[in-house]
ZANURO-284014 format. One record per residue (C-alpha): residue number from 1; residue in three letters; x, y, z. Coordinates in nm, 4 decimals, padded with zeros to 6 digits. Layout:
! residues N
SITE     k     r          u          v          w
SITE   NUM   Ala          X          Y          Z
...
END
This chain:
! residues 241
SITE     k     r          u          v          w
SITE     1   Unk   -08.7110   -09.5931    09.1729
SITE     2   Unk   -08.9387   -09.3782    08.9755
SITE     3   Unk   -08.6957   -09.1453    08.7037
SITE     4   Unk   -08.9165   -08.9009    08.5087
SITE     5   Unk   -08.8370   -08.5861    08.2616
SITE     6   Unk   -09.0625   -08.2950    08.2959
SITE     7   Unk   -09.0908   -07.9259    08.1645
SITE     8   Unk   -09.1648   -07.6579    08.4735
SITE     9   Unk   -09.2736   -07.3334    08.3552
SITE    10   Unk   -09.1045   -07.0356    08.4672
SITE    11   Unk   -09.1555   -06.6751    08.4435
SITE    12   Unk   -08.8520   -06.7049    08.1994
SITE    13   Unk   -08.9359   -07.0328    07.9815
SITE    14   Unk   -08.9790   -07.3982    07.9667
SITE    15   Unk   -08.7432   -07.5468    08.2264
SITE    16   Unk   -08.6890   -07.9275    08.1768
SITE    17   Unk   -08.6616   -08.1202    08.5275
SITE    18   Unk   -08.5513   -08.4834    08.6197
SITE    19   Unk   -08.7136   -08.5686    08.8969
SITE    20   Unk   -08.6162   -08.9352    09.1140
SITE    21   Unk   -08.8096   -09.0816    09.3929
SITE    22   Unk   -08.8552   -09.4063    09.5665
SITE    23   Unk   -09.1701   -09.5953    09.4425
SITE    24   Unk   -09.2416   -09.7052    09.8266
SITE    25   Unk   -09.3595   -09.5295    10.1492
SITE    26   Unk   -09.4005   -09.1575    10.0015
SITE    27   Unk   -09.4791   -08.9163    10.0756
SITE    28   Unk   -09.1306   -08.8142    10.0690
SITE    29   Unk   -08.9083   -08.4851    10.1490
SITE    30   Unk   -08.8542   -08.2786    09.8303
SITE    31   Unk   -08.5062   -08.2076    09.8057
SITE    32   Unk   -08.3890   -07.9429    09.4363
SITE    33   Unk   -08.0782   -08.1199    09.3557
SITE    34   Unk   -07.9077   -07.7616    09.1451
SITE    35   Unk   -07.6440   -07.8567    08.8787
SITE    36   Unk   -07.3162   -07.7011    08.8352
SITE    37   Unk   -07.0924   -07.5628    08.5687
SITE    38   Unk   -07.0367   -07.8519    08.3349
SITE    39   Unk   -07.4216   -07.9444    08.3465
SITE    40   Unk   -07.6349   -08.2059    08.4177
SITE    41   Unk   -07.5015   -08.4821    08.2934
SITE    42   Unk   -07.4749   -08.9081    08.3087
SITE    43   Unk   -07.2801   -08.8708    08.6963
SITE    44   Unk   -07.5282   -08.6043    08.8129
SITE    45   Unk   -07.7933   -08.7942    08.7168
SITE    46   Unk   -07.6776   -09.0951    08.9139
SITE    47   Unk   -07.6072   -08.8812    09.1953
SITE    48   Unk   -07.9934   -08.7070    09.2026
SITE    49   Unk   -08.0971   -09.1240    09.1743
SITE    50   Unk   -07.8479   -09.1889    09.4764
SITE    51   Unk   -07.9781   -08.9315    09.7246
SITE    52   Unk   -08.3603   -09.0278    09.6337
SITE    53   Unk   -08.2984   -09.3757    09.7246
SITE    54   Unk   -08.2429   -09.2577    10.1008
SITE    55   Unk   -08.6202   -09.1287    10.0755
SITE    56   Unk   -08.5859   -08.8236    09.9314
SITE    57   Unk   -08.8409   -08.6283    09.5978
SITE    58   Unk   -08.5246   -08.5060    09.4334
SITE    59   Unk   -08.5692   -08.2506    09.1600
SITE    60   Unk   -08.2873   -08.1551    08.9434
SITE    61   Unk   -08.3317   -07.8721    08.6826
SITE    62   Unk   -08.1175   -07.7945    08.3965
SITE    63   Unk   -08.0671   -07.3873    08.4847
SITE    64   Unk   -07.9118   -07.2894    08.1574
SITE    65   Unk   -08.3020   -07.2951    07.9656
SITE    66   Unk   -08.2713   -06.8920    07.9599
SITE    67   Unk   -08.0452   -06.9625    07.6867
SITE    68   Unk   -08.1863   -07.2459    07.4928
SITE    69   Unk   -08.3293   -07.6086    07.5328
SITE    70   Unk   -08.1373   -07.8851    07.7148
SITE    71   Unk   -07.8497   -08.0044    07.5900
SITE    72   Unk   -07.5249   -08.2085    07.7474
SITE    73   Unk   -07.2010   -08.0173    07.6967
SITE    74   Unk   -06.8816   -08.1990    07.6008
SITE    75   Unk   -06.5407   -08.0737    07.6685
SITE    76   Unk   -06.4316   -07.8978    07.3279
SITE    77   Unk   -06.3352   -07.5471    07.3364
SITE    78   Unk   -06.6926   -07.3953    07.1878
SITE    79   Unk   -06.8513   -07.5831    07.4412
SITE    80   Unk   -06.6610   -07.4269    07.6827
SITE    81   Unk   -06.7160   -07.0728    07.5588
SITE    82   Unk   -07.0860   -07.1877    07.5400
SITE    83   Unk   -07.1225   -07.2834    07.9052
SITE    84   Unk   -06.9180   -06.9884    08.0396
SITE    85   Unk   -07.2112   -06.7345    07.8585
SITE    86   Unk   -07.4759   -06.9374    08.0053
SITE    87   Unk   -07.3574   -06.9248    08.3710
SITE    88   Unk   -07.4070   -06.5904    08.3766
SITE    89   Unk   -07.8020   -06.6388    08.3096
SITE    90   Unk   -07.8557   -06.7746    08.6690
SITE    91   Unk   -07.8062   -06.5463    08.9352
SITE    92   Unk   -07.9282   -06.5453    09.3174
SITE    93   Unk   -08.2296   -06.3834    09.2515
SITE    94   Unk   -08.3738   -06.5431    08.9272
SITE    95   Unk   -08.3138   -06.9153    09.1183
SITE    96   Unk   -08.5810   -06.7636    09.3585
SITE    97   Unk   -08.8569   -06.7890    09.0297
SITE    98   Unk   -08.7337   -07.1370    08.9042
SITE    99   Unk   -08.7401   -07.3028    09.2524
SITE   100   Unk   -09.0990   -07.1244    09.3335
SITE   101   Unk   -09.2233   -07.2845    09.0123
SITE   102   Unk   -09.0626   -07.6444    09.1104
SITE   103   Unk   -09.2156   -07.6355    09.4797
SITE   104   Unk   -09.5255   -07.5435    09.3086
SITE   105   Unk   -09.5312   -07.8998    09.0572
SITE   106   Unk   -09.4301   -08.0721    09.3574
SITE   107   Unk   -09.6921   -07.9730    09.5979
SITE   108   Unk   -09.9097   -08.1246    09.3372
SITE   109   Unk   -09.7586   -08.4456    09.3510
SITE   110   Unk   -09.8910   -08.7055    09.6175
SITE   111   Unk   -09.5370   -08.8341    09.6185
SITE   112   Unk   -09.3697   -08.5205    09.7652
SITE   113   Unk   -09.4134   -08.4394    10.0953
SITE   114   Unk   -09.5500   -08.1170    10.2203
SITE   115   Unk   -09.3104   -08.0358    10.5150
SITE   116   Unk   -08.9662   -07.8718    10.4921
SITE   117   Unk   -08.7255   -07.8705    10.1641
SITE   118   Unk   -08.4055   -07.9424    10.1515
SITE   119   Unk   -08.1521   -07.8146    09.8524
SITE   120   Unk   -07.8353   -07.9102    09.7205
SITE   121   Unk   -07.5824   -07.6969    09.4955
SITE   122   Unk   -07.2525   -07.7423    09.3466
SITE   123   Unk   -06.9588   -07.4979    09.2022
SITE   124   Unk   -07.2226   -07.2127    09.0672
SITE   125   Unk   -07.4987   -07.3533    09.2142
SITE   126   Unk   -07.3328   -07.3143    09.5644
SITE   127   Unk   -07.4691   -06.9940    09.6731
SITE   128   Unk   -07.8059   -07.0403    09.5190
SITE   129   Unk   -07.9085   -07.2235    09.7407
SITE   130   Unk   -07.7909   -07.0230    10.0156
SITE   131   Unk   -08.0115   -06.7680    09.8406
SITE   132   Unk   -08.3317   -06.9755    09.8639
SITE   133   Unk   -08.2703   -07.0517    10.2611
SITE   134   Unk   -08.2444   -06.6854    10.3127
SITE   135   Unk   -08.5590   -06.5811    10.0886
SITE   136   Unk   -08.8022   -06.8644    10.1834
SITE   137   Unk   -08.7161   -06.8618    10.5530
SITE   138   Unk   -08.8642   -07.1700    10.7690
SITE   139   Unk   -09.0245   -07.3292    10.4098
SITE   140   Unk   -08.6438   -07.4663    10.3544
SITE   141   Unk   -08.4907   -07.6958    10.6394
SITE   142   Unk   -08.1472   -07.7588    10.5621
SITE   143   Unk   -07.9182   -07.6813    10.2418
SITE   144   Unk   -07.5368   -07.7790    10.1580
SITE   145   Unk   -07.3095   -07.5817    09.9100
SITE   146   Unk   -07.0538   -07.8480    09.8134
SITE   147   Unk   -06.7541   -07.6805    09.6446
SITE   148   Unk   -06.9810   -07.3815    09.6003
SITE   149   Unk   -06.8286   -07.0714    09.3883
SITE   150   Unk   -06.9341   -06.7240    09.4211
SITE   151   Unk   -07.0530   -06.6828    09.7517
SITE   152   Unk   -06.9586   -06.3467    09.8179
SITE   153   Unk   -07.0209   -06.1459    09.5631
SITE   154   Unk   -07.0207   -05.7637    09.4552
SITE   155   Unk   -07.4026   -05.7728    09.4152
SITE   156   Unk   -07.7190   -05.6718    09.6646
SITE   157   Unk   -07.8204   -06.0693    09.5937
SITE   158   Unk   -07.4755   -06.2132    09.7315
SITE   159   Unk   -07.5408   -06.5103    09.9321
SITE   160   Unk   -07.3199   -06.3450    10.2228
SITE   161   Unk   -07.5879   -06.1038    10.2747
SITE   162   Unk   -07.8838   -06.0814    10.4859
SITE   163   Unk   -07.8444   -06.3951    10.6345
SITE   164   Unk   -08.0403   -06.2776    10.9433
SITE   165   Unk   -08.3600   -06.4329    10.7667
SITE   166   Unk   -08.1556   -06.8006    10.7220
SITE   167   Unk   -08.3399   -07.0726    10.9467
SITE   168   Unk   -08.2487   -07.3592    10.7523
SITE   169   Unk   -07.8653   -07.5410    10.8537
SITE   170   Unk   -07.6910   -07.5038    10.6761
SITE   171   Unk   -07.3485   -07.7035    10.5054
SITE   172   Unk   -07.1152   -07.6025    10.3251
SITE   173   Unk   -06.7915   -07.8141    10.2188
SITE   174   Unk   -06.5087   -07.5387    10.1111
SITE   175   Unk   -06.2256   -07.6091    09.8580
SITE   176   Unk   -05.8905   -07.5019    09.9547
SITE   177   Unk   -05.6949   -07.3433    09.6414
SITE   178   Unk   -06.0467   -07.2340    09.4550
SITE   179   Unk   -06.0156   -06.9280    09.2493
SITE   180   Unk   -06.4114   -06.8932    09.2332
SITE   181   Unk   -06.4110   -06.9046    09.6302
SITE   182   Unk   -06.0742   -06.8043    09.8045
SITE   183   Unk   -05.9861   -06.8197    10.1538
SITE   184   Unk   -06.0444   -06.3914    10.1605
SITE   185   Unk   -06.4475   -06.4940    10.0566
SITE   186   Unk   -06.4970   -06.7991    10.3055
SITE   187   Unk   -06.4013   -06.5359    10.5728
SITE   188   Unk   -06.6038   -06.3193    10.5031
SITE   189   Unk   -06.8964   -06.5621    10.4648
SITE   190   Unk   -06.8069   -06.7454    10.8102
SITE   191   Unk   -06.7616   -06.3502    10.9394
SITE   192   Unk   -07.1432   -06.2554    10.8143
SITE   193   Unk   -07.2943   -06.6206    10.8986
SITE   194   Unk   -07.1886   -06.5824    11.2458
SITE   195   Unk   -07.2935   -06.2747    11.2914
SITE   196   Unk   -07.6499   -06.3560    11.1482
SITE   197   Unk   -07.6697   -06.6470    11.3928
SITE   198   Unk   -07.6802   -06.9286    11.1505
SITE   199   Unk   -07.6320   -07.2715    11.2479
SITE   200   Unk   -07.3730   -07.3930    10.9766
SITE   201   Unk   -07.1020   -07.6299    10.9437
SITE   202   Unk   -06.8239   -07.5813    10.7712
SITE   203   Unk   -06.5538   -07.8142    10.6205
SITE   204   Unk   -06.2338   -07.6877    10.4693
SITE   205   Unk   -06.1268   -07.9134    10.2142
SITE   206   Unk   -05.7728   -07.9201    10.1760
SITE   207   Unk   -05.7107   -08.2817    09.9835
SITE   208   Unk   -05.9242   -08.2360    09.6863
SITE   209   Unk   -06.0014   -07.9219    09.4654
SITE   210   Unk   -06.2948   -07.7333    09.3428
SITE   211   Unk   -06.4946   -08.0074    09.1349
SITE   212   Unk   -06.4076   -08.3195    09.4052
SITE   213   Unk   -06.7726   -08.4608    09.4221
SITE   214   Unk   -06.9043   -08.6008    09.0925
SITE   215   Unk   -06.7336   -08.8730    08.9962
SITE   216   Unk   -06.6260   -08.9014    08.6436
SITE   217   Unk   -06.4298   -08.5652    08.6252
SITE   218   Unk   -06.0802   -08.5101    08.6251
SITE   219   Unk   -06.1159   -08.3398    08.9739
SITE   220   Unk   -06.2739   -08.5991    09.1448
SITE   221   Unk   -06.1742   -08.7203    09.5010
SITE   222   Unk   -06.3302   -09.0520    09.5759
SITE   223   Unk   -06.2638   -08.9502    09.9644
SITE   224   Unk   -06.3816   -08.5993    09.9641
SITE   225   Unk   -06.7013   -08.7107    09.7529
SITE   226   Unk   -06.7888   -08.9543    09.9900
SITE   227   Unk   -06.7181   -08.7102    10.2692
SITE   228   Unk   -06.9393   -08.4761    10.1447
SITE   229   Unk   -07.2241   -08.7865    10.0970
SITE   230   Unk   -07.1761   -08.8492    10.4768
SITE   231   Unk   -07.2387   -08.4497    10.5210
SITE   232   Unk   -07.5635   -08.4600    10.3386
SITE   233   Unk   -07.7366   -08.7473    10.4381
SITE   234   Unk   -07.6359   -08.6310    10.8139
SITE   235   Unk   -07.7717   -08.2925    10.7088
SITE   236   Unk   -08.0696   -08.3777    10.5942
SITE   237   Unk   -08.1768   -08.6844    10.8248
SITE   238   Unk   -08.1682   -08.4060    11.1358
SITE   239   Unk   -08.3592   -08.2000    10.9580
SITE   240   Unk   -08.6199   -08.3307    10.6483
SITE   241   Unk   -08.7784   -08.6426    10.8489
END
């Protein structure tokens, strides 16, 4: 497995990227792994490793660089107050920039594949990447939202609207008692995905809460984690090659 650090430069700064891939029969798919609230972090890290193992140019960057250089965030009170400023720096229209400038330092990299993308998001990251099927059309193959938050929103950029351009499936696993995405929000997603014609699959988690997939947290559900593993890899063998 080939680990590497790198800084991707955006419109908005110097974005720092860990990117994983196997060292064996590349070119592989590029897949933007997109962090969520808490950060990236030891568990997302090993998570990004696991999902390159299957074959896969995963790129996780750290999204917060609008408002300083990396940095892991602990659970204290002021680091709490520091992460809940910086979500608001990433919406679903500045993602657009940072994942142009990551498909552009891939595309120079024999090890990445040139065919479709794939993308990943969790909790804030969710409807990002809903965001990038929708603006980059057939150039993204298949993204999952896993425990996303925020995907309707009362913004011209939500990721319930304008789904008509979505080609990419599309999977999203839903957490049942989530304030950031309540039952009121997944109906009107499903409502304005079916309508659009998008070829999703949903899964309405009701054993585990918002947070179930990386493992170290006090949220997560070994079951619905593995669940949503299953999901991916499913997801993305149909559709990445």
């Amino acid at each position: 497995m080939i680990e590497s650090e790198i800084e991707v430069t955006t419109p908005d700064g110097e974005m720092k990227t860990f990117v994983y891939h196997p060292e064996h029969d590349g070119p592989h798919p590029v897949v933007l792994y997109l962090m969520d609230a808490p950060s990236i972090r030891p568990a997302l890290k090993d998570m990004a490793s696991r999902l390159a193992t299957a074959g896969y140019y995963v790129m996780m960057p750290y999204l917060f660089y609008r408002g300083g250089p990396f940095r892991e965030f602990g659970m204290s009170d002021d680091d709490m107050h520091d992460r809940q400023e910086l979500m608001g720096t990433i919406t679903p229209t500045n993602i657009l920039d940072d994942a142009a400038a990551l498909i552009s330092i891939a595309t120079g990299d024999p090890a990445a594949a040139d065919g479709p993308i794939g993308a990943v998001g969790f909790c804030m990251s969710g409807g990002m990447v809903v965001s990038l099927a929708r603006a980059w059309g057939d150039r993204v193959g298949a993204v999952a939202s896993i425990h996303g938050a925020w995907l309707v929103r009362d913004t011209p950029d939500s990721p319930h609207l304008n789904l008509d351009t979505v080609t990419a499936e599309v999977y999203l696993g839903w957490a049942d008692n989530d304030v950031t995405a309540p039952v009121e929000d997944l109906e009107v997603w499903e409502s304005a995905a079916k309508a659009a014609g998008v070829n999703y699959t949903l899964d309405f988690v009701t054993e585990a809460l918002h947070g179930y997939a990386p493992p170290g947290g006090e949220r997560y559900n070994r079951t619905a984690s593995e669940h949503h593993w299953e999901r991916v890899h499913s997801l993305f063998r149909r559709n990445l090659g």
